[in-house]
N, C-alpha and C positions, 0 to 999 in steps of 0.2 A: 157275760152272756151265759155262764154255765158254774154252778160252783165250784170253787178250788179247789174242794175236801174230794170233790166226787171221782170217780173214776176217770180218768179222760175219755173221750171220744174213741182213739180210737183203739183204744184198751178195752173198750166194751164192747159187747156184741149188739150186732145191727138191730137187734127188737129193742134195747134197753135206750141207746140211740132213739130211736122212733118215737119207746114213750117216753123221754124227755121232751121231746118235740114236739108231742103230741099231734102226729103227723101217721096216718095208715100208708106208704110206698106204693100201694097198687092204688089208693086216690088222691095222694097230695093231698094240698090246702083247698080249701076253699076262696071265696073273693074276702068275705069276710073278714076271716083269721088274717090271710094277707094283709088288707088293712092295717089291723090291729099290729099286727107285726111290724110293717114300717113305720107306724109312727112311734114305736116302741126303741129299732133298732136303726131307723135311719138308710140313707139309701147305699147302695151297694158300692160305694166309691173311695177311692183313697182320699186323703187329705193331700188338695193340691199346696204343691213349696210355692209361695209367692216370689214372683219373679219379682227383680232387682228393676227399682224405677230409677227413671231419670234423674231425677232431684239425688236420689241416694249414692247415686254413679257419680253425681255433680260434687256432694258434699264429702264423699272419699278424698280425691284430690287434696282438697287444702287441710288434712289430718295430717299429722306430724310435726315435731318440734320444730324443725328446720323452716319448715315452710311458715309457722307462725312466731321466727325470732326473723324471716325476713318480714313479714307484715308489721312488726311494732318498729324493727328499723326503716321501715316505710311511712310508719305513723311517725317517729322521730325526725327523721326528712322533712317531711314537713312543717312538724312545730319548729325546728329550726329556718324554717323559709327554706330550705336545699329543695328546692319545688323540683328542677330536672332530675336529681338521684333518688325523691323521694318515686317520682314516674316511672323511670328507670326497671325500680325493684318490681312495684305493680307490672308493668309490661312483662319482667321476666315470670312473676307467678299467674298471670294470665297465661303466660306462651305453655307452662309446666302444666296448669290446667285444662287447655285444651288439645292436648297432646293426650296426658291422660284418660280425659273423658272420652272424647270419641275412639280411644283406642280399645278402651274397657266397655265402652257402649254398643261398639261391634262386634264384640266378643259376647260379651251376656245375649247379645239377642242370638247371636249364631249357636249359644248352648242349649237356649229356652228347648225344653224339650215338650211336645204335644202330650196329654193325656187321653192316645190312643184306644186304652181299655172304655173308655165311657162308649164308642161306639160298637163296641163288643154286642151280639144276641146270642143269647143259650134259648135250649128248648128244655121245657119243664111239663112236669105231669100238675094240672091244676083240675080240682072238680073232675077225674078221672076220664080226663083227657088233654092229649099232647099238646102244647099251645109253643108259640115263638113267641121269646121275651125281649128286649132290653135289659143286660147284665146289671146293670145299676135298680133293678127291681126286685131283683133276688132279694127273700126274705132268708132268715133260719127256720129249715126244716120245707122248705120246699124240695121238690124231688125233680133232681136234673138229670138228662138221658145224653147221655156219652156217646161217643160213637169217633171215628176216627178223624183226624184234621181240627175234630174241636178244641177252643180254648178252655181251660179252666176257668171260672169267671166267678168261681167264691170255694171256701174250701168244704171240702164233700165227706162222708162219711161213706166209703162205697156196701150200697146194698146189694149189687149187682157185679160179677166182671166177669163177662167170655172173652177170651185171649189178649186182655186189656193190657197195655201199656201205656206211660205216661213219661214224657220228656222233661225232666224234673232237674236241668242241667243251670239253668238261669238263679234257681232258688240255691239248689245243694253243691255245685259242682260236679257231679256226676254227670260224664258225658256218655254213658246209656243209659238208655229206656230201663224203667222200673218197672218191673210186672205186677201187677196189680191184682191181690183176693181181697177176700170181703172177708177172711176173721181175722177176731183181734189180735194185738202185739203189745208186748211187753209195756209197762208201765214208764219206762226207763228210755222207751226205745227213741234215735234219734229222726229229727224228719226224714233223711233219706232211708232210713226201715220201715217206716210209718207206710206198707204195702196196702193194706187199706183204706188212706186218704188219700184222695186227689186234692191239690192245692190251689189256690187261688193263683192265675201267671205260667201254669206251667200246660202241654201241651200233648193232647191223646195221640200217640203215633198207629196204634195198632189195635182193632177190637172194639167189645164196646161194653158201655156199663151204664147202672143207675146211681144216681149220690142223693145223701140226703145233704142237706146244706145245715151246716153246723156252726159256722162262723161270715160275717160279711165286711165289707169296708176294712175297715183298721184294726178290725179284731180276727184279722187272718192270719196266717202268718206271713204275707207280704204285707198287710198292714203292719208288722208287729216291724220288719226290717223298714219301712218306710218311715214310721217312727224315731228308728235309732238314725235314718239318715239325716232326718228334722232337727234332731237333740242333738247331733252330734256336734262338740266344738270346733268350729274352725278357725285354728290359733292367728296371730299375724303373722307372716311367712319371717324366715328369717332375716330376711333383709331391710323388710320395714321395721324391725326389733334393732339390728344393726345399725343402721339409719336414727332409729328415734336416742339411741342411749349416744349416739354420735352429735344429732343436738341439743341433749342436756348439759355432754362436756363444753360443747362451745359456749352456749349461755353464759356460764360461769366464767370459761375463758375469755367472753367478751365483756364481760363486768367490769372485771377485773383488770384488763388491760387497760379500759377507758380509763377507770379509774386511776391505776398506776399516772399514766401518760398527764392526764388533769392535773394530778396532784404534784407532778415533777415539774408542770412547766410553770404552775403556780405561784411554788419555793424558789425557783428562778428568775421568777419575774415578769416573764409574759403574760399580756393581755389575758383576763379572764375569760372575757369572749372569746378572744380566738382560742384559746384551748378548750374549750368546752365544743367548739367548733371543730379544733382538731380531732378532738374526743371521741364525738361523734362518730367524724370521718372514719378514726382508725379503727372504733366499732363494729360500725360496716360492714368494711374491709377486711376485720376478723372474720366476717360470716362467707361460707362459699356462696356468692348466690346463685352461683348456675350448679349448683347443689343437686335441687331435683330436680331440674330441667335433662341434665343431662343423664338421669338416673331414667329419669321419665323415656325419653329419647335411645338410650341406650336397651330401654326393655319393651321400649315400642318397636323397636327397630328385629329386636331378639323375635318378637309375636310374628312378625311381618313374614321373617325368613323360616320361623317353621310355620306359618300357615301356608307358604313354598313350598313346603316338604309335608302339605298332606296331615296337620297337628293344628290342633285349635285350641288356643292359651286361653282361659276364662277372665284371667287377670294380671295387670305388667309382672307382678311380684312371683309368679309361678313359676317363669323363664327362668328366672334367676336362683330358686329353691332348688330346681331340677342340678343344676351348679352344685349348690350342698350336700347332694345329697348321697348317705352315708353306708343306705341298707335301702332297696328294693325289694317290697314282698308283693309277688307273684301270683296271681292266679294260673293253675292248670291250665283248665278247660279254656281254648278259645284265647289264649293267651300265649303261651308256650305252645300250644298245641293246636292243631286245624278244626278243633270241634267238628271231625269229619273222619267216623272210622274207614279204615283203611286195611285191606287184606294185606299180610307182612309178610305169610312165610304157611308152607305146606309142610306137614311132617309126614311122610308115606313109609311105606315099609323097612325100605332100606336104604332112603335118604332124606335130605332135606330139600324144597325149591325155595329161596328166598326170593322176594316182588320189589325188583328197581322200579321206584314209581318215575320216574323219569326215563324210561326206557320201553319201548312199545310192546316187547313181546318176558317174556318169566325168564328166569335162567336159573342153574342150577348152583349152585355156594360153592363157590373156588372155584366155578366154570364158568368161561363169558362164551361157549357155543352152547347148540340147543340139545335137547335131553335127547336119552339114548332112548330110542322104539318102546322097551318095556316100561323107561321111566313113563313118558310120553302117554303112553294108554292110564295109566295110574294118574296123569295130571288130566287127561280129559274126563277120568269116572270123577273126579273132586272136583274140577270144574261145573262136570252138568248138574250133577247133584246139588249142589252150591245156587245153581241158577234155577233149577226145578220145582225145588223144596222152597218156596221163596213168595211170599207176598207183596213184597215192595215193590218199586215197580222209579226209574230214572230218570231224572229231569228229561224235560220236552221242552221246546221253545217256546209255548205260554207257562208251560207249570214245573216247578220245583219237582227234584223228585221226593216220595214220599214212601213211608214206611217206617220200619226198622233200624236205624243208622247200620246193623254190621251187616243185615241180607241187602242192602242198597249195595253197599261193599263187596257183595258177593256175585250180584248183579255187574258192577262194575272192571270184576279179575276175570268172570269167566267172557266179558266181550273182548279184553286184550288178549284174552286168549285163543279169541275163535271161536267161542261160542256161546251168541247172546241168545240170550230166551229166547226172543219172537221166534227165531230161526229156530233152536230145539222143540219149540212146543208146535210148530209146524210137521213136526214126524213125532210126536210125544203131548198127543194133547190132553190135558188134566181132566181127570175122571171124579178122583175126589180127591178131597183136602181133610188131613186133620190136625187142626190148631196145634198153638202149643198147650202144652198141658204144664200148669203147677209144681201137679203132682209125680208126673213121670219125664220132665224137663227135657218133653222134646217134641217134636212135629214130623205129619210126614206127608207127601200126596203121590197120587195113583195117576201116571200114566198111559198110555198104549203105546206098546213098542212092537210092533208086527200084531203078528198072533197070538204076543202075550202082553202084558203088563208090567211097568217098571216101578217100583216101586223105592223111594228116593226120601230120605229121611235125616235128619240133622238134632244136635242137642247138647247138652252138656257128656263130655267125652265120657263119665263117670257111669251118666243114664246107657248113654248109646252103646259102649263097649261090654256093656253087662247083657243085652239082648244081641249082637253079633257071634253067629257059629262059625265066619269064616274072616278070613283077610285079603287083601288084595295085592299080589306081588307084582314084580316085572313079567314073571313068569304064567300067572294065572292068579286061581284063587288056590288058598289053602285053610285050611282046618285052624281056628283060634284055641287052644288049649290055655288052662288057668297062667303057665307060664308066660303064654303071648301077652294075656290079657296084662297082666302084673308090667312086662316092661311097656306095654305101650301105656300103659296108667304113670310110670316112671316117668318117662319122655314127655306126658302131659303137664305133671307136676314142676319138671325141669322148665318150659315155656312159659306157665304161669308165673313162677319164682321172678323174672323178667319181666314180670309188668304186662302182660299178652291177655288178650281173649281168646280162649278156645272154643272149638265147633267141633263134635265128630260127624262126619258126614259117611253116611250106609246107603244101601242101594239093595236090592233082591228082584230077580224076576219071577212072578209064578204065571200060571194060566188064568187066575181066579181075581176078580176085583175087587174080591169079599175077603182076603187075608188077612190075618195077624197083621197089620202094617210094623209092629215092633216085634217080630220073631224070626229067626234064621235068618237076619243082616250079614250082606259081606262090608265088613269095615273097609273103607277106600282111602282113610287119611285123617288128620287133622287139621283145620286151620288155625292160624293164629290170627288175629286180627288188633291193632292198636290206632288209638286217636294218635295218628302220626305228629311229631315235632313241627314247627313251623319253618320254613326253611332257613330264617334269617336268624333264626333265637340263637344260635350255638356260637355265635360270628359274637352275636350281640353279645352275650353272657361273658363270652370271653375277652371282648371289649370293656365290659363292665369293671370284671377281675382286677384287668390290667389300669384303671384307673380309681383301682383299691375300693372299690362298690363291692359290696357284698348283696347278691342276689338267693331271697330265701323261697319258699313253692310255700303257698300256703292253697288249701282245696278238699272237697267232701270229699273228694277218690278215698279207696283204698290204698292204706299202707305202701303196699308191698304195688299197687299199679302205680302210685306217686313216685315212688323211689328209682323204680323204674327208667321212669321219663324225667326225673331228675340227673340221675348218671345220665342217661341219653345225653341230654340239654348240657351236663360241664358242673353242674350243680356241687357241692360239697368239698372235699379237700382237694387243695388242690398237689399236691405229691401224688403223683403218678402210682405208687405204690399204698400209696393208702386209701383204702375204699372204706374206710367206718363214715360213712353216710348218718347223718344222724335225723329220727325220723320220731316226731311226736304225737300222739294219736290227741283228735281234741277229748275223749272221753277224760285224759288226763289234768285238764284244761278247766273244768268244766265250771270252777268256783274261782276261777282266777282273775284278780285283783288287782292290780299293779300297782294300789297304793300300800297295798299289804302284804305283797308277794315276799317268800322268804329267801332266801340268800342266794340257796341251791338253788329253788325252784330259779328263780330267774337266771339264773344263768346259763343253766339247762337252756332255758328258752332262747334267751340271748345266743348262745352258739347254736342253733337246732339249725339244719340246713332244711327239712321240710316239716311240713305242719300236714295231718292227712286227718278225714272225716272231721273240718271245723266246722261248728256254724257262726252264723253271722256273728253272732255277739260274743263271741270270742276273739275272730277274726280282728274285732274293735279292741277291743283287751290288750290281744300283743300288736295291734298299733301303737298302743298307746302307753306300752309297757317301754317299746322304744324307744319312743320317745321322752318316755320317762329317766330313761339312762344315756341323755345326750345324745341320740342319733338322730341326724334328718331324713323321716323316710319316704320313701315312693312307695307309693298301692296301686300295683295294676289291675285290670279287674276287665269282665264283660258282663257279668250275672250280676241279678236283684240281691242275691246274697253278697256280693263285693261290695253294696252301696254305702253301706254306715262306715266302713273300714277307707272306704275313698274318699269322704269325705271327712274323717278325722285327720288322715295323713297330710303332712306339709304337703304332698304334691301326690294328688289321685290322678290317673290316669288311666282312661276308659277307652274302650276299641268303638268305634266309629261301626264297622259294617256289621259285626258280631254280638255288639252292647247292646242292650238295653236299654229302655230309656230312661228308666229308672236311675241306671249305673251313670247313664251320660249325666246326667243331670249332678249329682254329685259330685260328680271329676272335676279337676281343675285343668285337665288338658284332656282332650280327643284324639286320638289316631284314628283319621278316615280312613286309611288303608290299612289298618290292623299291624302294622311294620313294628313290633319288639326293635328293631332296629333304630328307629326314631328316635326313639327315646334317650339312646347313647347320642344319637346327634343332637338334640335338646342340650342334654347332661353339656356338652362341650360348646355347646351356645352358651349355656346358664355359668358355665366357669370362665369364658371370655368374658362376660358380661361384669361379673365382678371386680375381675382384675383390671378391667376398663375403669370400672366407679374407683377401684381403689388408688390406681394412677390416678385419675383424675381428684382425687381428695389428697394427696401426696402432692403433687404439680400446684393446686390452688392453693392448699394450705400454704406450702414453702415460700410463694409467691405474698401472701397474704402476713404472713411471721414476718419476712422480711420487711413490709412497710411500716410495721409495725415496729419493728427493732429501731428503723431507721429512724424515725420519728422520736422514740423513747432515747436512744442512747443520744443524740444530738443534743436534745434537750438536757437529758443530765448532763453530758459534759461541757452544758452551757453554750455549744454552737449555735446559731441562729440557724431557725426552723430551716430543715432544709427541704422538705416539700408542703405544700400548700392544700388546704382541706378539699380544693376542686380538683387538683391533679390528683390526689389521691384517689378520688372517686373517680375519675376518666380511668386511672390504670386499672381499678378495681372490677369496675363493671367494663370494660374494651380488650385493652390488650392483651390480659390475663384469661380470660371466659373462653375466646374464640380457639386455642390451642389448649384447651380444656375440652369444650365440645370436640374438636378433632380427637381427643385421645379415648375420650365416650366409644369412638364410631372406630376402635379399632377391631381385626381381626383374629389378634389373638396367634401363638406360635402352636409348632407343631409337637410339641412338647406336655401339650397343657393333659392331653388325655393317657398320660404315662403319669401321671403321677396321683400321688394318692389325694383324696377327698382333703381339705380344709377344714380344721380345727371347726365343728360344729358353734365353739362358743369363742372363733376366734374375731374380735371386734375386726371393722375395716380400715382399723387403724390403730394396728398393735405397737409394743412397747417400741420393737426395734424399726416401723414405722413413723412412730414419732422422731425417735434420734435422727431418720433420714431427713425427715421435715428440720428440723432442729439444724442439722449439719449444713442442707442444701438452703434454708432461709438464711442463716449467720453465713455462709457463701457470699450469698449475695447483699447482704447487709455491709460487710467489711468491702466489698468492691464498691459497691454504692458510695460507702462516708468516705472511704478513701476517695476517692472520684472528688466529692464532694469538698472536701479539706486541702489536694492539691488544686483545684479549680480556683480555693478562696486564698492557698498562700502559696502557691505557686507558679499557679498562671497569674494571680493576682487579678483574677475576675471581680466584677460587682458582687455582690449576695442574690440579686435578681440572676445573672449570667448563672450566677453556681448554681443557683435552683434548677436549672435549666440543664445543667450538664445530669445532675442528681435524677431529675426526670427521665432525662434518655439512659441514662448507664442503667437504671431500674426497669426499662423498659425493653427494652434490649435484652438486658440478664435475664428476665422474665420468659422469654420470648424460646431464647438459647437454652432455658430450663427445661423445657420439653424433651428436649435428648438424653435428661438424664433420668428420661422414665423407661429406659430400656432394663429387659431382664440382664442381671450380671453375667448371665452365660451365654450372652446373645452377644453377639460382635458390636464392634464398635461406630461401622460405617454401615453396617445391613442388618437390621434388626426389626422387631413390630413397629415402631417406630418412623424410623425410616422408609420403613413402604408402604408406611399409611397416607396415600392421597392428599385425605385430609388435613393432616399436620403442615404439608406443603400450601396447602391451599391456604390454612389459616394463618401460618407467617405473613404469606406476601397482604392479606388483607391488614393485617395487625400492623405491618409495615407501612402500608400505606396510610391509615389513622395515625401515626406516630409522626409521618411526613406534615399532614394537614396540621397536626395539632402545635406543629413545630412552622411552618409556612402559608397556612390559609389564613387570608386575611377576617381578623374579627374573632376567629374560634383560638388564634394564642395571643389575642388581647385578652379573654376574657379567661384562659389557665393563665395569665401574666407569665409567659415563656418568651421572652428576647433572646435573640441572635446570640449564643455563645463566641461564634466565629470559630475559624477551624480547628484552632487549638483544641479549644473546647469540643468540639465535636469527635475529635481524633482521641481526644483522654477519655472519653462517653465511650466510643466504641471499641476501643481496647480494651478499655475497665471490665467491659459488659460480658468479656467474653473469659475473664479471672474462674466466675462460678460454675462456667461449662466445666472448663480444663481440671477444677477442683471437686466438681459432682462426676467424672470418670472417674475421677482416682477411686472417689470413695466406691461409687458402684462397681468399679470389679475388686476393689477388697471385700466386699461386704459378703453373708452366706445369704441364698436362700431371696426370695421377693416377697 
């Protein structure tokens, strides 16, 4: 739209603007040129993100390894005629499908966020006169007329601004009003300096102005963040990574083992069919196939219970990310903080008032009674001033209040204090007003006080204490000499250093309405003012700590106001005695690369506890710088500028009442009620959730090794088979799945958010997780053949009778396997285990299918299970309970789960 080479916009002065534009300000365009202009630049609209369709919702589901090594062992089922196991599998990836899909499908519809800005109207000078437009018609170089309450609706070159402000908090992070002139700024300068544009999304609080329009649609710069939110990659979370390199090992270990097992009973001598039938079976049987049903299930179930709590998961695998994750980077604004200034603290002559916002009336610091007489006069000349001097004006029952974020503030300390405006301007009503000014950073207005006039004035403490002749004590007024002026300049500098907004507020009576309104001021005080913390964040942060999260601020603020509300928040070291807070400006930032970055540079980055003046595409930078060095991170956010950085991150997460919808749209989880707290209870959903999957692949594997073993070692030592390709498949998909799902649907100990995040790149089934499977299948492998061997020579059973005993002892041990999925530091009889419902529930069912398949008539003709008789039954259920007694041993030797 503009050349590269040229000056920027708003580096140049508003004539050279114009004739670029070729646009006169006091007539706008014509219909014409308009014309010509839209079909040139197109209409004034973002590019909408295409929502997530049903078919795509549908065809996620059956993605992953897992799920398509059960479909080819469902296409095998059948070539071999196993027509009910080949059903079987299908029914289980049905069940995992539609669990998934409408789980995921209620969720994308509940994030779909509106494209609100298309019914947006600005008003524009066109043909040298005012008209009401439709935002999406704005051309470049039409001339838009500002005025307070308006939205931005393209980005502006301002030609015009009387006492103009603009809420530019959604783009930059800065949660005050930027004051707005019309000449130019540095070449260099960052958007939130950029005082002479107004932006496309961001919002007039104060004043009014004219803009020329210099950019539209996507070449805003909320087009320019909407873009990177477009482009931005979003990885597959780590658990479906986890998950997919989980079914590539199996594949191979399922080859492989068919193999083996073929090959062995071959050289033995058995039936070729029937081993290629066994084969098959123990195939299978290798595969978990309540795999991701229970993955599914266990992070459908995670969605359920924070959309309980007020959080809306985009997708099952979020839940579970939030569990990983290693580093949370922070937005400021509306995040940590109330996006709601807040009066903190009075500085008067010769003391301080600090403001319990929880407490109805002021108190004085290290005193909980009320001020002494002379304080008291000194707290109501700051009060009314505060309230006098004041344009804003506070929420009503139809309407928002509206303004200035710190004079609403001001508005708000002087009614706890006894006295709200309506009430003073009923004995002091306003004569005249004079804005803020630029150039002399301050405002005042005139009103009647008796017989004379009061005259009440506010500003930067630097402007106002340079025109003050007096001060205001407990005692009266007195005389300000250069030394007053110096420490109260002191004590101002001390309050800023703290992160604080100051006001000096002045006051003078004369007889005359025509005064100097800025000469012979009695200074009355300072205020301090801050976007107050959130109440929950400090709880939260400190929750985070303690479950080894590292929580970092990233935000446009200033430095030194960041820093600030970082110490507040718990932020940085945490040694009590160490305060080196570490704080990086993005100027620093500005070319930073994370495929490139150098050694120092990153590491710097990597320890920074805050990030201050970033923008958006930085923001993305050291997301993804993090993620470059093995962390999984979370992006909080509520602004348009958080959106490309929320949606790079494993796990974005947008505020519900404060966000955007832009922001929303991006996140992979919502907080409706803005709760930082949430998110720790997410994080400890998302770590039960795993440790559920990961029991549950520990319990089926061992279970599934086992029959495997049984099968292979029988055969090499030449035993006749001792279970049969149908039993195998009944204990595979029955009695093994149902106390698998129970261990899905646990709750998780009280333990789990004390301890530190999970190895980023630790698989869900590490080395000394295998040896557990390895230990706990040969457990029950050796109880099984032995069962099996005494059955055949020492009860002197049939081979049909011992198949039989071999069934139950495997069925049972399988069953009894469940208990040794308890943590090694958990007790033995009262553990997560133990008090899961579920696991109860699923024994007695599994028990019961064990009964049938042993006693209903027809269904153990067709496993060929005959009556053992009691013997047999009695060596089955002592055998069965060898691998319990032998899986405690090992769990309370072992470190660590």
């Amino acid at each position: 739209m503009t050349d590269p080479d040229q000056t920027p916009d708003f580096a140049a002065e508003v004539q050279t603007v114009a004739d670029r534009l070729d646009v006169n300000p006091e007539h706008g365009l014509d219909d014409s040129m308009v014309a010509g202009r839209r079909d040139r630049y197109g209409p004034n609209q973002l590019r909408a993100q295409e929502k997530k369709s049903v078919f795509s919702i549908l065809v996620h589901q059956f993605q992953g390894v897992i799920v398509w090594l059960l479909a080819l062992a469902a296409g095998v089922s059948f070539l071999f005629q196993d027509i009910a196991e080949g059903i079987a599998i299908v029914v289980v990836l049905a069940i995992n499908a539609a669990i998934g899909f409408f789980t995921e499908l209620r969720a994308a519809r509940s994030m779909e966020a509106l494209q609100g800005i298309s019914s947006v109207t600005t008003r524009v000078r066109r043909a040298g006169k005012a008209v009401q437009i439709d935002a999406h018609k704005l051309v470049p170089g039409d001339i838009v007329l500002l005025e307070a309450g308006d939205m931005v609706t393209a980005d502006l070159r301002l030609a015009d601004a009387s006492n103009l402000q603009s809420d530019e908090s959604v783009l930059t992070g800065e949660s005050v009003p930027v004051v707005k002139q019309t000449g130019p700024v540095g070449q260099d300068a960052a958007i939130g300096d950029r005082s002479c544009m107004a932006f496309k999304g961001t919002a007039i609080t104060q004043g009014a102005g004219v803009g020329i329009v210099t950019t539209t649609g996507m070449n805003t710069e909320l087009g320019h963040i909407s873009h990177l939110v477009q482009t931005a990659d979003s990885a597959a979370s780590p658990l479906e990574k986890r998950l997919d390199r989980l079914g590539h090992r199996l594949v191979w270990l399922t080859l492989a083992l068919a193999a083996l097992t073929i090959g062995a009973g071959i050289l033995r001598g058995h039936e070729v069919a029937m081993m290629f039938q066994t084969g098959v079976a123990l195939a299978v049987a290798a595969v978990p196939e309540g795999l991701p049903v229970v993955a599914t299930l266990s992070l459908a179930r995670g969605m359920w219970r924070m959309a309980a709590r007020n959080a809306v998961i985009s997708n099952l695998s979020s839940v579970e990310t939030l569990g990983a994750t290693t580093v949370i980077l922070t937005d400021k604004t509306g995040t940590l903080t109330e996006n709601d200034m807040a009066a903190v603290r009075y500085v008067l002559s010769d003391a301080d008032v600090s403001i319990d916002r929880q407490a109805d009336t002021l108190r004085l610091v290290g005193s909980d009674g009320p001020p002494n007489p002379g304080l008291q006069t000194q707290l109501d000349a700051v009060l009314r001033i505060g309230a006098l001097c004041n344009s804003a004006a506070l929420a009503q029952e139809d309407a928002p209040a509206s303004g200035d974020p710190m004079e609403v503030a001001l508005l708000r300390i002087a009614m706890r204090g006894g006295q709200p405006r309506e009430t003073l301007l009923q004995d002091h009503a306003t004569v005249e007003e004079y804005a803020f000014d630029q150039d002399t950073k301050m405002m005042a207005t005139v009103h009647r006080d008796g017989d004379r006039f009061l005259y009440a004035a506010k500003g930067a403490p630097e402007a106002v204490l340079g025109v003050c002749s007096h001060v205001l004590g407990p005692d009266g007024r007195h005389p300000m000499d250069a030394s007053a002026r110096a420490q109260w300049l002191k004590r101002s500098d001390e309050a800023a250093s703290d992160g604080l907004r100051l006001l000096a507020l002045a006051e003078k009576r004369t007889h005359s309405a025509d005064a100097d309104p800025y000469e012979g001021l009695t200074l009355a005080g300072l205020v301090c003012l801050r976007d107050p913390l959130r109440g929950d964040v400090k709880d939260a942060i400190a929750a985070a700590r303690a479950a080894g999260v590292r929580v970092v601020m990233m935000t446009g603020d200033h430095a030194s106001t960041a820093a600030a509300i970082a110490r507040a928040a718990g932020l940085g070291p945490t040694d009590p005695g160490d305060d080196d807070l570490t704080v990086i400006e993005g100027s620093d930032l500005t070319d930073l690369d994370p495929e490139q970055v150098d050694g120092a540079l990153r590491d710097r980055v990597i320890a920074a506890d805050v990030f201050a003046r970033v923008a958006p595409a930085t923001k993305l930078q050291i997301a993804a710088l993090y993620q470059d060095n093995g962390h999984v991170v979370a992006m909080t956010g509520d602004g348009v500028n958080d959106a490309p950085a929320l949606k790079k991150a494993d796990i974005g997460i947008a505020m519900g009442q404060r966000g955007t919808e832009v922001a929303r749209e991006a996140a992979h989880m919502v907080l409706k009620d803005d709760a930082f707290g949430t998110i720790i209870a997410a994080m400890r959903q998302g770590r039960i959730i795993f440790g559920n999957i990961r029991k549950f692949v520990i319990y089926l594997m061992s279970c599934n090794v086992s029959e495997v073993l049984i099968v292979g070692l029988a055969v090499i030592a030449g035993l006749p088979m001792p279970l049969l390709p149908l039993q195998i498949l009944f204990l595979n998909l029955v009695t093994d799945v149902f106390p698998a799902f129970a261990l899905g649907l646990g709750k998780g100990d009280d333990i789990i958010m004390r301890q530190p995040p999970r190895d980023p790149t630790e698989e869900i089934v590490s080395r000394r997780h295998w040896i557990m499977i390895g230990v706990l299948g040969g457990a029950i492998t050796i109880a099984t053949l032995g069962a099996f061997w005494l059955a055949l020579y020492w009860l002197l059973l049939t081979t049909a009778q011992a198949i039989t005993v071999t069934f139950l002892t495997l069925a049972l041990a399988q069953l009894w396997n469940v208990f040794n999925m308890r943590a090694s530091a958990a007790g033995i009889f009262v553990n997560e285990v133990t008090r899961n419902p579920w696991v109860w529930g699923a024994l007695a069912l599994c028990l019961g299918l064990i009964a049938a398949a042993l006693w209903l008539p027809g269904l153990s003709d067709i496993l060929s299970l005959p009556d053992p008789g009691l013997p047999g039954f009695l060596l089955a259920t002592g055998a069965s309970f060898v691998p319990l007694g032998l899986g405690q041993i090992f769990v309370a030797l072992r470190s660590g789960d």
